[in-house]
C-alpha positions as CSV (number, residue, x, y, z in Angstrom):
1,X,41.7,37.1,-84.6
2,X,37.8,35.9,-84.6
3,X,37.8,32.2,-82.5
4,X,34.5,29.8,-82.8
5,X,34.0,26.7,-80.9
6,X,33.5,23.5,-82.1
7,X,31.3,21.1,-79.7
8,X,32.4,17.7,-81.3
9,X,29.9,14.7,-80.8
10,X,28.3,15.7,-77.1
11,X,25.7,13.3,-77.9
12,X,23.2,11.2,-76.1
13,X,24.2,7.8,-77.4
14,X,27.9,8.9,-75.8
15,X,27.0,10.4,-72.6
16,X,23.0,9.6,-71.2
17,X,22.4,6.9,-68.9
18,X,21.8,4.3,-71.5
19,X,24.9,4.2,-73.1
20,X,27.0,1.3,-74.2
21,X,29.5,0.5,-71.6
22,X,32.1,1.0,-74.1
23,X,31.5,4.8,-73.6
24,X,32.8,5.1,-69.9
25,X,33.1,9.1,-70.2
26,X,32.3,11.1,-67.0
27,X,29.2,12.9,-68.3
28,X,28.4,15.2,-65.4
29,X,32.4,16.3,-65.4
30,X,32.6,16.9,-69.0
31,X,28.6,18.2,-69.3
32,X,29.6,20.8,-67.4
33,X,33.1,22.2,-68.5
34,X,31.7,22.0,-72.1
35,X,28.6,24.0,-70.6
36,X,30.7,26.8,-69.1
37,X,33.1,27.3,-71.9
38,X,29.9,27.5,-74.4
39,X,28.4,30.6,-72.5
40,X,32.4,32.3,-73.2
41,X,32.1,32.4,-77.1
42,X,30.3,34.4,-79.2
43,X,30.4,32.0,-81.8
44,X,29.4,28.1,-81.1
45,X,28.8,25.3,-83.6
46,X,27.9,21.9,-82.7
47,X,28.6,19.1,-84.2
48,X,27.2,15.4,-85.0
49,X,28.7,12.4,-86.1
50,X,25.9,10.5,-88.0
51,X,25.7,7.1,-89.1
52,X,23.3,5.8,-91.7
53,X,20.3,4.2,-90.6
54,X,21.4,0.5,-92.2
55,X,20.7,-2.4,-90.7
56,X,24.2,-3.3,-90.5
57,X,25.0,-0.3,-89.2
58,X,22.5,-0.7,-86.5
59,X,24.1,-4.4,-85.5
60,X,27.7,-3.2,-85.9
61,X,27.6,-0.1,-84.5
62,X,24.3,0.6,-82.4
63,X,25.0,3.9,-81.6
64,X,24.1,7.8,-83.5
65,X,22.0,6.2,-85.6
66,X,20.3,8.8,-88.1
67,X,16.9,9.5,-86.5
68,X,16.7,8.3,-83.2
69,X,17.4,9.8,-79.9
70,X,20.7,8.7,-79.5
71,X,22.3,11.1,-82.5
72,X,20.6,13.8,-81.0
73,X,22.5,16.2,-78.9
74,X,23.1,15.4,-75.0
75,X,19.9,16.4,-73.1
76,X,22.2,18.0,-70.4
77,X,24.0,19.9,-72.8
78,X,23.6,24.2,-72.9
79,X,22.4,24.7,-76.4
80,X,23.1,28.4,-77.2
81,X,23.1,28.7,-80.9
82,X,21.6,26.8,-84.1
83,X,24.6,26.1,-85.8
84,X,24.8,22.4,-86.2
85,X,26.2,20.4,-88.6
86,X,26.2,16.7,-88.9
87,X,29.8,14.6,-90.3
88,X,30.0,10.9,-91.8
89,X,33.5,11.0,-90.8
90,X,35.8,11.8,-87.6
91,X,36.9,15.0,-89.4
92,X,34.0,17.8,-89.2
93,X,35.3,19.7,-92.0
94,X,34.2,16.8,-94.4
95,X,30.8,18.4,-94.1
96,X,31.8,21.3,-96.5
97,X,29.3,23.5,-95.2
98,X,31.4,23.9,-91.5
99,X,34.5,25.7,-93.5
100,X,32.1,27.8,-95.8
101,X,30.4,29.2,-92.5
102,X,33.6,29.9,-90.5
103,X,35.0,31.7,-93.1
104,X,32.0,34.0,-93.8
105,X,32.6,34.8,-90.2
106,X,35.9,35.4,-90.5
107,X,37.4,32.9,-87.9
108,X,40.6,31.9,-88.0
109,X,41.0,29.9,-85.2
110,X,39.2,27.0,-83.8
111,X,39.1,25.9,-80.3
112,X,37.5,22.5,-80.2
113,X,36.1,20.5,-77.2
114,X,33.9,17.1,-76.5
115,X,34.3,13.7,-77.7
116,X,36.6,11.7,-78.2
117,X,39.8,13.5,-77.9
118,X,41.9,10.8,-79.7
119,X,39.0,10.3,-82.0
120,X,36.8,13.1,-83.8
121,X,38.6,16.0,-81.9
122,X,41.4,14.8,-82.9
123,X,40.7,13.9,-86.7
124,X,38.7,17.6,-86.8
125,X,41.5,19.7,-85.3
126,X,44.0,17.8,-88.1
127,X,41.4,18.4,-90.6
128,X,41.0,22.2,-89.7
129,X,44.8,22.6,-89.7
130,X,44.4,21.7,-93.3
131,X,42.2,23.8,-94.4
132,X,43.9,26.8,-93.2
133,X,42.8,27.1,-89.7
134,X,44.7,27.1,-85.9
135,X,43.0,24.6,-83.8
136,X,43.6,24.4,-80.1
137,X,41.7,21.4,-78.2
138,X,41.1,22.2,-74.6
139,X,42.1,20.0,-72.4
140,X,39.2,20.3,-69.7
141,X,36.2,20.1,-72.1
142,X,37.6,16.9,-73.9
143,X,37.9,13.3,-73.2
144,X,39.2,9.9,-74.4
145,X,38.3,6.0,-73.8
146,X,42.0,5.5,-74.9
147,X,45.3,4.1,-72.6
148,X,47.7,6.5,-72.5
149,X,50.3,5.1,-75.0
150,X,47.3,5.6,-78.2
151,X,46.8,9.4,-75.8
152,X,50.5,10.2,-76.3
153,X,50.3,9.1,-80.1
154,X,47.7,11.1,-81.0
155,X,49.0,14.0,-79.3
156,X,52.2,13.5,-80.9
157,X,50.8,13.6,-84.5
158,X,48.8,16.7,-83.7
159,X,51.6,18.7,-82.2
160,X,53.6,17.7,-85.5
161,X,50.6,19.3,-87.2
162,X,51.0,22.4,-85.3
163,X,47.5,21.6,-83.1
164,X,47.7,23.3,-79.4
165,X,46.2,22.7,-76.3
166,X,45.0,25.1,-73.8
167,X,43.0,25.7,-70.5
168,X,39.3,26.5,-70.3
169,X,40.5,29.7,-68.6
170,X,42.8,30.9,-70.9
């Protein structure tokens, strides 16, 4: 069974020093468990939620912006392949081009990590499900901004989806 990993939205604007304060997420805890499960699979696609460069996006949102800095990938971030494929949406498999790629190399399973685990991880691991794939989030190289009664929400939705969870050193 081939696995790839999705790196879901490890981006500056979420994670560098200039952040909003709504992003609270422990960057040099998560930095590096997403860095040391990278360098274990042979097949690694990042991933980049994009939001068009609008003024109104720009007051409403402020944040991975097409074309600045902030949409880019984290600076701390291991970059070990070129696969990288920008999303509109929390699910990454709305970019059509993720699915077509996976299944030339014939993975069938998806372990995803990054940000936010209630959020894009979430809505991409539903949205791989879908599309025929297993999807297993690992708990170390994820995080969420959310309390724990959205936390058990989402996780029950995605377990009723068939979604797993597993250690980084499974």
């Amino acid at each position: 069974m081939k696995t790839a990993l999705l790196v879901i939205d490890m981006q500056n604007d979420y994670l560098w020093e200039n952040r909003k304060k709504l992003f609270s997420y422990d960057t040099a805890r998560l930095t590096a468990s997403v860095n040391a499960l990278v360098h274990r699979y042979r097949l690694v696609i990042y991933i980049r939620h994009i939001i068009q460069n609008l003024p109104t996006n720009r007051l409403l949102f402020g944040y991975s912006i097409a074309g600045t800095e902030g949409a880019e990938l984290y600076g701390g971030l291991d970059i070990v392949s070129d696969y990288c494929f920008d999303k509109y949406f929390g699910d990454a498999f709305t970019n059509r081009a993720l699915g077509k790629l996976l299944r030339e190399q014939g993975v069938e399973t998806v372990h995803l990590c990054g940000l936010d685990e209630c959020g894009c991880v979430a809505a991409t691991a539903l949205g791989a499900v879908k599309r025929g794939f297993k999807a297993e989030i690992i708990r170390k190289g994820t995080a969420t901004m959310l309390p724990a009664t959205k936390v058990a929400k989402t996780h029950e939705k995605l377990r009723k989806a068939d979604v797993t969870w597993r250690d980084d050193d499974e």
